[in-house]
C-alpha positions in Angstrom: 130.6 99.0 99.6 131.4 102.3 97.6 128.9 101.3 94.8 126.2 100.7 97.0 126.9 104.1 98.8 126.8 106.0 95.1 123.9 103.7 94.2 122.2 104.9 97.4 123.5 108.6 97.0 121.7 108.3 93.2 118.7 107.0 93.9 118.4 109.5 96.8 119.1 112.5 94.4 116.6 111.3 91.8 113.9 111.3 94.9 115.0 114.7 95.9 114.7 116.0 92.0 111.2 114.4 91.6 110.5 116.2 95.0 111.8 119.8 94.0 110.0 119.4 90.2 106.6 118.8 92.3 107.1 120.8 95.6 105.9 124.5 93.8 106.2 127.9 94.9 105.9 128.1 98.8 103.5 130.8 98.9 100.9 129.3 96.7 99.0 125.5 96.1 100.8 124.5 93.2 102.7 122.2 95.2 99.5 120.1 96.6 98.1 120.0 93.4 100.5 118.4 91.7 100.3 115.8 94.5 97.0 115.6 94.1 97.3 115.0 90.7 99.9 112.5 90.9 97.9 110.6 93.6 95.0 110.5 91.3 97.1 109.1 88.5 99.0 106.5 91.0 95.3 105.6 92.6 93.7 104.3 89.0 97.1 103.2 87.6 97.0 100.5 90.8 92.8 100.0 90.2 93.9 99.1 86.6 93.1 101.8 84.6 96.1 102.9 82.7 94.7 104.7 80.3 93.0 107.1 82.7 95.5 107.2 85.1 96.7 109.5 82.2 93.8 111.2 80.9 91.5 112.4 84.5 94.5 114.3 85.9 95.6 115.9 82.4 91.7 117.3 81.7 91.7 118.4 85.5 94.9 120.2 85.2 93.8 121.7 82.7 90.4 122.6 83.5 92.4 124.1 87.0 94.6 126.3 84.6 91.8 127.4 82.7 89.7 128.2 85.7 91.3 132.1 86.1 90.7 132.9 82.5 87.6 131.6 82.4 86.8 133.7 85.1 88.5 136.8 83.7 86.7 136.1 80.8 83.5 136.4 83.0 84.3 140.1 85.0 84.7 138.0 88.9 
């Protein structure tokens, strides 16, 4: 009974970990869209596309990082 009680306390610290490493700032949308971005890569990992499970939510978070330089780089 006690290793399934610190198998069960272990699994539920590695799910609140993966939740505190996505969750973001409070005060700003980091936090849905890493969700986002993980839903994207869960959705075409299931529809059986490994490969762009890994390469659509890279180029969009990037492209989303880029997007206030870019517009820096423009004067908005």
């Amino acid at each position: 009974m006690n290793r399934l009680r610190s198998v069960g306390r272990a699994i539920g610290a590695a799910i609140v970990a993966v939740f505190d490493a996505v969750r973001g700032d409070p005060d700003s949308s980091e936090g849905a869209v890493n969700l986002g971005l993980i839903g994207l890569a869960a959705g075409l990992f299931i529809a059986g596309e490994p490969a762009l499970a890994l390469i659509v939510p890279s180029s969009l978070l990037v492209t989303l990082g880029s997007l206030p330089a870019i517009a820096k780089v423009l004067g908005h």
